[in-house]
Each structure stands twice: as structure tokens, then as C-alpha cells.
DOBA-360587 format. One record per residue (C-alpha): residue number from 1; residue in one letter; x, y, z. Coordinates in Angstrom, 3 decimals. Example, Ala and Ser with C-alpha at 12.3 -4.5 7.8 and 13.67 -1.06 7.14 Angstrom:
// DOBA-360587
{nr->1, rest->A, east->12.300, north->-4.500, up->7.800}
{nr->2, rest->S, east->13.670, north->-1.060, up->7.140}
***
This chain:
// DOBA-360587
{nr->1, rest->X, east->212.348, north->123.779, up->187.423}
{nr->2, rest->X, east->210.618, north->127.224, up->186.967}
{nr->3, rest->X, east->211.843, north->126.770, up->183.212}
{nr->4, rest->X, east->210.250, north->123.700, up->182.728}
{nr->5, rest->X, east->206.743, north->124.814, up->184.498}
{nr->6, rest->X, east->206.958, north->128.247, up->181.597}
{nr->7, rest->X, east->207.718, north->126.098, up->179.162}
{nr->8, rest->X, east->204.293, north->123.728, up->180.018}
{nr->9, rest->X, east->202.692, north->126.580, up->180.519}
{nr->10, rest->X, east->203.251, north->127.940, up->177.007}
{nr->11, rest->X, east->202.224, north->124.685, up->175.525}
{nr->12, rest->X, east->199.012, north->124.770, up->176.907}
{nr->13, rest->X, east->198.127, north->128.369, up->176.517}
{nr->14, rest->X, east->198.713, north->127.561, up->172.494}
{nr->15, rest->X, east->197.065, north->124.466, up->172.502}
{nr->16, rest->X, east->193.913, north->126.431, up->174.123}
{nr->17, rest->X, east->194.596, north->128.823, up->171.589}
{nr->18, rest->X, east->194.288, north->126.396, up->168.577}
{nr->19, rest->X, east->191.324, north->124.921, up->170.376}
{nr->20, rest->X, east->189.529, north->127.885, up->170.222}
{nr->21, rest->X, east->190.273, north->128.947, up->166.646}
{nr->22, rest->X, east->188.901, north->125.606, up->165.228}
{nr->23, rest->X, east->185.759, north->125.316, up->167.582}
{nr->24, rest->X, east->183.731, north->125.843, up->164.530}
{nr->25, rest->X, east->183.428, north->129.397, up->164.683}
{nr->26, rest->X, east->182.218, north->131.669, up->161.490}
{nr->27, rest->X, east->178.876, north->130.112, up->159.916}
{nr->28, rest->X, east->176.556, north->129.369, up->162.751}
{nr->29, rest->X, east->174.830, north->125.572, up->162.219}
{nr->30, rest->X, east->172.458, north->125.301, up->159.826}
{nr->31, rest->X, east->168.888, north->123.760, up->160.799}
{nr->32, rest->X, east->168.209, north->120.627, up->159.811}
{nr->33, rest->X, east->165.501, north->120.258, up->156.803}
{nr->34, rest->X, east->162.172, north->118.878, up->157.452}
{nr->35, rest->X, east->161.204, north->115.672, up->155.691}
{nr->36, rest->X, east->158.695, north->115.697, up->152.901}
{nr->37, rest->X, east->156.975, north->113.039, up->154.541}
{nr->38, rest->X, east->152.940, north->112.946, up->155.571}
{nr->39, rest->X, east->152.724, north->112.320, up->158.905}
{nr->40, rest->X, east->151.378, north->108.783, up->160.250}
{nr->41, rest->X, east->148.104, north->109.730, up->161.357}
{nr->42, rest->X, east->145.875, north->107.490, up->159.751}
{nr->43, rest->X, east->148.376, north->104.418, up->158.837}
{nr->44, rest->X, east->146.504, north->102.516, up->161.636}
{nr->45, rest->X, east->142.686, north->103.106, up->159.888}
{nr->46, rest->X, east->141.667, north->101.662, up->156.442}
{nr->47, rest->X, east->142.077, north->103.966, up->153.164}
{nr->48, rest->X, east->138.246, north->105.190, up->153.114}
{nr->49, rest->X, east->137.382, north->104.615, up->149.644}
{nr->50, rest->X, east->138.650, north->101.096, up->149.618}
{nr->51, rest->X, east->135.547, north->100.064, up->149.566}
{nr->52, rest->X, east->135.329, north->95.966, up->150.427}
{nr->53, rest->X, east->139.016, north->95.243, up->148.887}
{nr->54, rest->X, east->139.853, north->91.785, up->150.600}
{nr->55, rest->X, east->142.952, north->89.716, up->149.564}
{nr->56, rest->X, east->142.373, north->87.197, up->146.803}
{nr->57, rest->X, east->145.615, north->84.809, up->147.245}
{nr->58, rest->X, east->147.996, north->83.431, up->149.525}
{nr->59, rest->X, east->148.584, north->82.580, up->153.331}
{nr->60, rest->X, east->148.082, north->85.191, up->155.807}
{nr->61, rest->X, east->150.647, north->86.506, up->158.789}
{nr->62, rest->X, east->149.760, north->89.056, up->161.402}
{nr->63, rest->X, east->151.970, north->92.007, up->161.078}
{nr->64, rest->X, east->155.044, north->91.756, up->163.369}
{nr->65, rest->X, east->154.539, north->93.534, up->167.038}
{nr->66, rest->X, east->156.819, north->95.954, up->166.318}
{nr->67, rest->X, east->156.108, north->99.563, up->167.430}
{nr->68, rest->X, east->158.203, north->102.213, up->165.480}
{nr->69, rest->X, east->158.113, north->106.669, up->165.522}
{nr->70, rest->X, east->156.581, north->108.614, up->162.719}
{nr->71, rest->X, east->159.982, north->109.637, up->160.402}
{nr->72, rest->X, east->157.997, north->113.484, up->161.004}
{nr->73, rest->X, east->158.371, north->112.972, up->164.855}
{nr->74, rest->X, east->155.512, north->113.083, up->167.138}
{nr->75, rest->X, east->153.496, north->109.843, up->167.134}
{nr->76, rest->X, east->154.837, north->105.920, up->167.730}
{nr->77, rest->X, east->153.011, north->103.681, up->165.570}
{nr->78, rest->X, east->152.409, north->99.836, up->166.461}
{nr->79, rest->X, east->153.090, north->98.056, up->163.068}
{nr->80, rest->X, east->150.971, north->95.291, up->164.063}
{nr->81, rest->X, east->148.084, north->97.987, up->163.943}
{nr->82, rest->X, east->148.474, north->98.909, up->159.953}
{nr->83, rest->X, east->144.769, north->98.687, up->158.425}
{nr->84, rest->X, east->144.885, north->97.808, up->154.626}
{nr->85, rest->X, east->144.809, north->97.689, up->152.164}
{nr->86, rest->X, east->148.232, north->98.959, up->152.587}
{nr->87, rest->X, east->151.290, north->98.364, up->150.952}
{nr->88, rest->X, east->154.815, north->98.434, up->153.703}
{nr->89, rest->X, east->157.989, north->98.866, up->152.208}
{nr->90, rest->X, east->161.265, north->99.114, up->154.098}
{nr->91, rest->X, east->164.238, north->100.660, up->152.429}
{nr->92, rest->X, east->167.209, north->102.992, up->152.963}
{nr->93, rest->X, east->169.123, north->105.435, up->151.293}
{nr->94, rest->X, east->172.260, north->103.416, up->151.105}
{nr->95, rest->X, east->170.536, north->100.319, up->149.413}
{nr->96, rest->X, east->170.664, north->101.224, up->145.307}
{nr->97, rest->X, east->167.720, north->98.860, up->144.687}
{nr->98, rest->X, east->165.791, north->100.694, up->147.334}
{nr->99, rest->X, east->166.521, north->104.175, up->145.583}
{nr->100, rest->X, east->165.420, north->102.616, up->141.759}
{nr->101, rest->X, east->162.372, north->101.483, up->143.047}
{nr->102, rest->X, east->160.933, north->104.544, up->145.428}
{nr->103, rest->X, east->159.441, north->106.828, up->142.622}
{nr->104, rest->X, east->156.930, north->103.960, up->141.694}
{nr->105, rest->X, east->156.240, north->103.794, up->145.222}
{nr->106, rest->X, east->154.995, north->107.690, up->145.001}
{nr->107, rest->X, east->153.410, north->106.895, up->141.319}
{nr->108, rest->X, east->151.248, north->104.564, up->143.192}
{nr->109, rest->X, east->150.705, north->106.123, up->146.227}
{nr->110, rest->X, east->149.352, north->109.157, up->144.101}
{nr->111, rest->X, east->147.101, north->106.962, up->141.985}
{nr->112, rest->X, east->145.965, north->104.631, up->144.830}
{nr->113, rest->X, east->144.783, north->107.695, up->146.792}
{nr->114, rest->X, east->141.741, north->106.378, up->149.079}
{nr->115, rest->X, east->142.584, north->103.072, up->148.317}
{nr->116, rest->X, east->145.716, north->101.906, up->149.197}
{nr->117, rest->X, east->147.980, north->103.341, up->151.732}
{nr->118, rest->X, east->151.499, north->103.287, up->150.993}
{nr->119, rest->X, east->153.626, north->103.303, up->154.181}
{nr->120, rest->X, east->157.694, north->103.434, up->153.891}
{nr->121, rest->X, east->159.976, north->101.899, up->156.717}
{nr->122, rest->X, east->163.447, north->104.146, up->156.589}
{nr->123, rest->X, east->165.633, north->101.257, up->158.120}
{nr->124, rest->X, east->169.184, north->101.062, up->159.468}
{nr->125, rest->X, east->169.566, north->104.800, up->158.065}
{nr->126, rest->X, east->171.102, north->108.271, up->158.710}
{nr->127, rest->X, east->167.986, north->110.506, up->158.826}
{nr->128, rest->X, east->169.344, north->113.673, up->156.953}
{nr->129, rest->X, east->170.145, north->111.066, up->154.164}
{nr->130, rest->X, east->166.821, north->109.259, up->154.267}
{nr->131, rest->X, east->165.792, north->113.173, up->154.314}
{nr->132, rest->X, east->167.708, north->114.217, up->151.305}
{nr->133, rest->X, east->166.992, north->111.149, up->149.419}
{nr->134, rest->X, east->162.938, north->111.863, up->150.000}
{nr->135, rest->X, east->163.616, north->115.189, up->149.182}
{nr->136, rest->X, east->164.686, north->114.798, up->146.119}
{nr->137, rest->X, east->162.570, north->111.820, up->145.019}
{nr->138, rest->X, east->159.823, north->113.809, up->146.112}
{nr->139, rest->X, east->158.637, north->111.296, up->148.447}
{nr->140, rest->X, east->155.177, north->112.396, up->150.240}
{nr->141, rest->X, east->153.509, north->109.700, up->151.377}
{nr->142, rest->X, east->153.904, north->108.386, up->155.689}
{nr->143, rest->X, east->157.205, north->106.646, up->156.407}
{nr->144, rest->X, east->158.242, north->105.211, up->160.115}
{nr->145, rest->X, east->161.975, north->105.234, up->161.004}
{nr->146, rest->X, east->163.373, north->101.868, up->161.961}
{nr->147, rest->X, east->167.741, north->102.650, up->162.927}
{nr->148, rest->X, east->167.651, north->99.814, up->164.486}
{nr->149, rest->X, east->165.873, north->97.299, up->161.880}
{nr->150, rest->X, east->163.236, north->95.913, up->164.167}
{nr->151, rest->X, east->160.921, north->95.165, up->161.687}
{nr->152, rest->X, east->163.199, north->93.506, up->159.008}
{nr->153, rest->X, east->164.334, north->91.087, up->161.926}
{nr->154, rest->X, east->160.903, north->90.311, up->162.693}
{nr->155, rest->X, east->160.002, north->89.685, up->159.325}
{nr->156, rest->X, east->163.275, north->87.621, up->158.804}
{nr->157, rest->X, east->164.250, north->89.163, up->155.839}
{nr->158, rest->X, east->167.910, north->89.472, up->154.718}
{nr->159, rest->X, east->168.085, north->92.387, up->152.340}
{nr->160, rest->X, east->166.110, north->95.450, up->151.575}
{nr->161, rest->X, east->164.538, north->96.286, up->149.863}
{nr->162, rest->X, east->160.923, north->94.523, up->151.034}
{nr->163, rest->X, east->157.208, north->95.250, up->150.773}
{nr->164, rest->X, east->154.419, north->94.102, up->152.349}
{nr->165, rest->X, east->150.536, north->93.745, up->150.907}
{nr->166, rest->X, east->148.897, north->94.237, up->154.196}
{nr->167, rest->X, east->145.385, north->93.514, up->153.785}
{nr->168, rest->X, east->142.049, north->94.911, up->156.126}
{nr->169, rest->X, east->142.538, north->93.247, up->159.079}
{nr->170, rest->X, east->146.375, north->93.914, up->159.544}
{nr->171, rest->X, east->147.295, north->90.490, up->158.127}
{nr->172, rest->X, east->150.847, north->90.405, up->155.756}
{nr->173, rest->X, east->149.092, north->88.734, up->152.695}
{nr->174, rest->X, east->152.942, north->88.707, up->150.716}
{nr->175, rest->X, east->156.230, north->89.562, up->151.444}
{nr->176, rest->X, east->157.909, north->90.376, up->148.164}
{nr->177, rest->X, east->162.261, north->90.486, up->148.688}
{nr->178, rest->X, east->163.469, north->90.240, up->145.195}
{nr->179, rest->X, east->164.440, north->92.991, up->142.461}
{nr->180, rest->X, east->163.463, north->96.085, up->142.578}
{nr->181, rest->X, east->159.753, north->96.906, up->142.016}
{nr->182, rest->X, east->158.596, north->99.047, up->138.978}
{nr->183, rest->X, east->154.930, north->100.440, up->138.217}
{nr->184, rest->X, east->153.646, north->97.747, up->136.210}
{nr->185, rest->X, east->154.595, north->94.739, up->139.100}
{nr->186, rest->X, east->153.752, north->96.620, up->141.828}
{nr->187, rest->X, east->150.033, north->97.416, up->140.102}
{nr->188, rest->X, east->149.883, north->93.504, up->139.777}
{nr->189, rest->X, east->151.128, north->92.667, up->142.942}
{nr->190, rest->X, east->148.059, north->94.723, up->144.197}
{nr->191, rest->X, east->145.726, north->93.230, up->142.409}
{nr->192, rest->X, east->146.776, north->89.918, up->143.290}
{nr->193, rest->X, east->147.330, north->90.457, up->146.756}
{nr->194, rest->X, east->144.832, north->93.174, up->147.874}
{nr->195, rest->X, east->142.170, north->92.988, up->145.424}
{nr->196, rest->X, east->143.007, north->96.311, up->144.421}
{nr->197, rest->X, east->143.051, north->97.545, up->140.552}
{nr->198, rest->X, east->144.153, north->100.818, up->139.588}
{nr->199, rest->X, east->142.402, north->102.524, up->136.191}
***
């Protein structure tokens, strides 16, 4: 009996042992880095210098009532309050299309300065991916984070990656779920939809 109870007792003074060597001692945890991301501020209020941009085709949707938080932190932002023009697109790290067509996203977004707002949706993501990904893209402009795809139900879409022309009044003016988007469509998707040409 008392050579049994040593016997356990030697088990589980190693086993607390091995516990404690593989506790992930050594490098202490590295801080997570901070997205490259504006914050979301002024997603909610039209770009100022868009002047009297109104839509020029097509049926119009509200926005979905969908409120989501500011990838940066801080702020929750109610989709359904977006002022256009804006253009909404949801992607995520894992989707390849999604990763093609980001960099025209930030081409435009820098030319459209003051008259478009480009707004990202991370969805269904992990955010130090989503992070990394921006990171590297050199993604500036606002993005929400969506893990739980509550917009891309709303909207009813299958597959990412999707964009929205949002127009001034909040209203979806197209819903574009195809290929990935380069500079030249998304310029004429714009213009089309928003009323918006870039030089």
C-alpha cells in the first residue's frame, strides 16, 4: 500500500515537473502589432469634396442594419449609417480573390481622397492575419471587423469577395460578387454607380 501511494506520488511530482518546463517559459509574449488601418471616424459623414455626386443607375437598397467595431478598436459603427459616396467591400485574408483585388482598393482610396470613401469589412477572419495581410498590402484606409459575417448574411451573398457603391443617403446602389476587381473596373463601377470620375 505505502508502495503504491510513493509510487503515485512520484508520477505526479514528474508530471508537475514536465508541466512546468513547457509552460512557455524563455521569450516572454510578444505584443500584438497594430493594424495599419484609419480609424472609422468619419465612415458615417459624406467625403467633403464630393461635391453633389448622386448615383446615375440602378435600384436602390438601404444598407443592412448591421452594427459592426472599428478593426482599430474603440468605436461601433451602424452600417446602415455609411454616407457616400462610399465604396464597402468585405473580404478576408483566407479568400485569394480578396487578397488580388485589395491593392486597387488602396490605389483608389488614395486617388478618390475627398471623394469617395473606401470602407473594408474584415469578415469571418483571424485578426493578426487580417493584420498581417494589411500590413503588408499596405492597407490604410477604415475597415470594420465582421468574425461573425453579419453583414454578408444580410446582404445574402455567398462568397467574398463583395463591394458595395453606397451612394449619399446610405442607399446600396450595386452589389458587385463576381471576379476580382482591378483599377480600371472599379474606376467604372464608380462612375456608373456613384457618379464619381477619377482624373
Amino acid at each position: 500500500m505505502k508502495a503504491g501511494r510513493a509510487v503515485k506520488t512520484a508520477s505526479l511530482l514528474a508530471l508537475l515537473l514536465v508541466a512546468g518546463c513547457s509552460g512557455g517559459g524563455g521569450e516572454p509574449a510578444q505584443p500584438e502589432a497594430a493594424p495599419p488601418f484609419a480609424d472609422c471616424a468619419a465612415v458615417t459623414t459624406p467625403p467633403a469634396g464630393s461635391g453633389a455626386a448622386a448615383a446615375t443607375a440602378g435600384d436602390a437598397q438601404p444598407l443592412p442594419d448591421v452594427a459592426l467595431p472599428c478593426f482599430t478598436g474603440g468605436e461601433t459603427v451602424s452600417v446602415r449609417a455609411i454616407r457616400g459616396p462610399a465604396i464597402v467591400n468585405l473580404w478576408g485574408s483566407w479568400c485569394p480573390p480578396c487578397r488580388d483585388e485589395l491593392p486597387a482598393f488602396q490605389r483608389f482610396a488614395d486617388r478618390a481622397a475627398g471623394k469617395v470613401t473606401v470602407i473594408g469589412v474584415d469578415t469571418r477572419d483571424d485578426r493578426s492575419a487580417a493584420t498581417s495581410l494589411a500590413t503588408d498590402a499596405g492597407l490604410t484606409y477604415p475597415n470594420l471587423y465582421d468574425p461573425s459575417e453579419q453583414l454578408r448574411i444580410k446582404l445574402r451573398v455567398t462568397a467574398l469577395p463583395a463591394t458595395l457603391f453606397v451612394d449619399r443617403e446610405g442607399r446600396v446602389r450595386h452589389l458587385y460578387n463576381s471576379t476580382a476587381l482591378d483599377d480600371a473596373t472599379l474606376a467604372t463601377l464608380a462612375a456608373r454607380h456613384l457618379g464619381v470620375t477619377l482624373p
